[in-house]
C-alpha positions in Angstrom: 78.8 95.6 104.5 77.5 92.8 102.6 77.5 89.0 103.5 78.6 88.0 100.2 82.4 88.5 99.2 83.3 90.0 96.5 85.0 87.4 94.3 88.8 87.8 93.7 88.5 89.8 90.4 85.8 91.8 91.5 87.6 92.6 94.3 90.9 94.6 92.7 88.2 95.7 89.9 88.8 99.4 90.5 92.7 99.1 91.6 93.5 98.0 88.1 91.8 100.3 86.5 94.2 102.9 88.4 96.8 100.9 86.8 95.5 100.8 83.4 94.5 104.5 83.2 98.4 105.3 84.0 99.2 102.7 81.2 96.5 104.9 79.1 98.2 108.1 80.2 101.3 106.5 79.3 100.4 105.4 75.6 99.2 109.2 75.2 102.2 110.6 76.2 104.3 108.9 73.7 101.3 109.5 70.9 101.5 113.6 71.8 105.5 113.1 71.8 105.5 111.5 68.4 102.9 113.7 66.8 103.6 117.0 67.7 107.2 116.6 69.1 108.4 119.0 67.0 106.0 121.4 67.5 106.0 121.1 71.5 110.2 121.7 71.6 112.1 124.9 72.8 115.2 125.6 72.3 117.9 124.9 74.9 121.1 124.7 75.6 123.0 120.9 75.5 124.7 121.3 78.5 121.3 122.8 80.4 119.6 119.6 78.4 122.0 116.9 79.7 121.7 118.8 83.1 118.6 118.3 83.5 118.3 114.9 81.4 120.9 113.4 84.4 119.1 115.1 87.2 115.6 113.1 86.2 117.5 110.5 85.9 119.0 110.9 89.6 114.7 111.2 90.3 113.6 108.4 88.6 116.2 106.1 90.3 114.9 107.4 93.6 111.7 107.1 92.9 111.4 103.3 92.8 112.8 102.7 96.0 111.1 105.7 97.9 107.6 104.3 95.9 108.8 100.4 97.2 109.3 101.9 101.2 105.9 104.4 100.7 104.0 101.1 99.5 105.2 99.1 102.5 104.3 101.7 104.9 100.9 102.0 103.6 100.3 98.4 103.5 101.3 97.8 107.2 99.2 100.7 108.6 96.5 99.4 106.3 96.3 96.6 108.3 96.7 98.1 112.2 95.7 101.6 111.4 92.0 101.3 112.7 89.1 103.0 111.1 85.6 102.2 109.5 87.5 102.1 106.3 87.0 98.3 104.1 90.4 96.2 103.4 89.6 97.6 99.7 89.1 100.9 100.2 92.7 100.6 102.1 94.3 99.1 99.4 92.7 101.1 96.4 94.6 104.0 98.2 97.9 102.2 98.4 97.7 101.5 95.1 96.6 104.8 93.7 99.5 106.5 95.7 102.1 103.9 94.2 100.7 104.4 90.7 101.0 107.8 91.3 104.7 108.8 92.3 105.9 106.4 89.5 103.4 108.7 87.5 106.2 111.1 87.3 108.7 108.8 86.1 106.4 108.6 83.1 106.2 112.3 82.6 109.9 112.9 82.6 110.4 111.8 79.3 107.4 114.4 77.6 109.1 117.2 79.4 113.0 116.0 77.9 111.1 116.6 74.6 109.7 119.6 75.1 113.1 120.5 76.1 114.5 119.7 73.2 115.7 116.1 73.6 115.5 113.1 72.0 112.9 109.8 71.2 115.5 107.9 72.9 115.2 109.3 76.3 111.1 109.6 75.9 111.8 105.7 75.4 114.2 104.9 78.3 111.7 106.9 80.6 108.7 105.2 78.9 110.1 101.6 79.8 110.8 103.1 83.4 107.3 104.1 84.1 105.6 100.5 82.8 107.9 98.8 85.1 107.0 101.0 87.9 103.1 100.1 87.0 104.4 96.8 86.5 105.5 96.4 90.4 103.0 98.5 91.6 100.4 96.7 90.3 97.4 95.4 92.4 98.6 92.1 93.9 95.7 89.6 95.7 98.2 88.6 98.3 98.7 92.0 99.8 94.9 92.8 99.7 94.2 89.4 101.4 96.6 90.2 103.9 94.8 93.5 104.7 91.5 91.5 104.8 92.7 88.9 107.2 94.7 91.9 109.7 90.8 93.5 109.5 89.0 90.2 110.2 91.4 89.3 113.1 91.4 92.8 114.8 87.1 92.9 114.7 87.6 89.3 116.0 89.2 90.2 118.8 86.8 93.2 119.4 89.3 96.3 118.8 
């Protein structure tokens, strides 16, 4: 490990460019759905559509608080959990699990296309998933706290 700290933005570097690639993903997703939307849609049933339409729904919901309690969990055993592991490389895999279970908020609205639905729902599902990377983003104050639980516990010889 070096002397010199990395400096602040140096530091998240890599964590946000987990959340811009899902932001990338994201833009793509809509691009493919407005291009070829058409093209990617099979026929089914409006009652099967607005089945499964409410049951993503139902997910999504669920998804931001069981991504909120994951994200907690991960961040206190970053900091007691021990290991040779760096306070970044800790947090770089909160924040790629976070970004990843709202991932599939994001891909609920491609696969309400394919299945026949409309812009509107690729939309409502779109705006989901960039305030999930919104919330989930990398946050100084939760890596510093990490940093400081490491620093105390190799203070205190653990």
């Amino acid at each position: 490990m070096s002397a010199i700290a990395p400096t602040p933005s140096a530091a998240l570097r890599s964590h946000w460019l987990v959340c811009a690639a899902m932001l990338l993903m994201l833009i793509v997703y809509n691009v493919v759905c407005q291009v070829w939307g058409n093209e990617l849609q099979i026929t089914v049933s409006e009652e099967r559509r607005v089945l499964v339409r409410s049951v993503l729904y139902a997910v999504a919901i669920v998804l931001f608080p069981l991504t909120n309690l994951t994200k907690h969990i991960l961040l206190r055993l970053n900091q007691t959990m021990p290991g040779p592991r760096t306070a970044g490389q800790r947090y770089f895999t909160t924040i790629a699990v976070s970004q990843a279970l709202i991932e599939w908020v994001g891909l609920f609205g491609p696969i309400m296309i394919v299945l026949g639905d409309g812009f509107n729902t690729l939309y409502i599902f779109s705006l989901m998933h960039g305030l999930g990377i919104f919330l989930h983003r990398p946050k100084m104050a939760e890596y510093r706290a990490i940093a400081d639980a490491l620093s105390a516990r190799d203070n205190r010889g653990e």
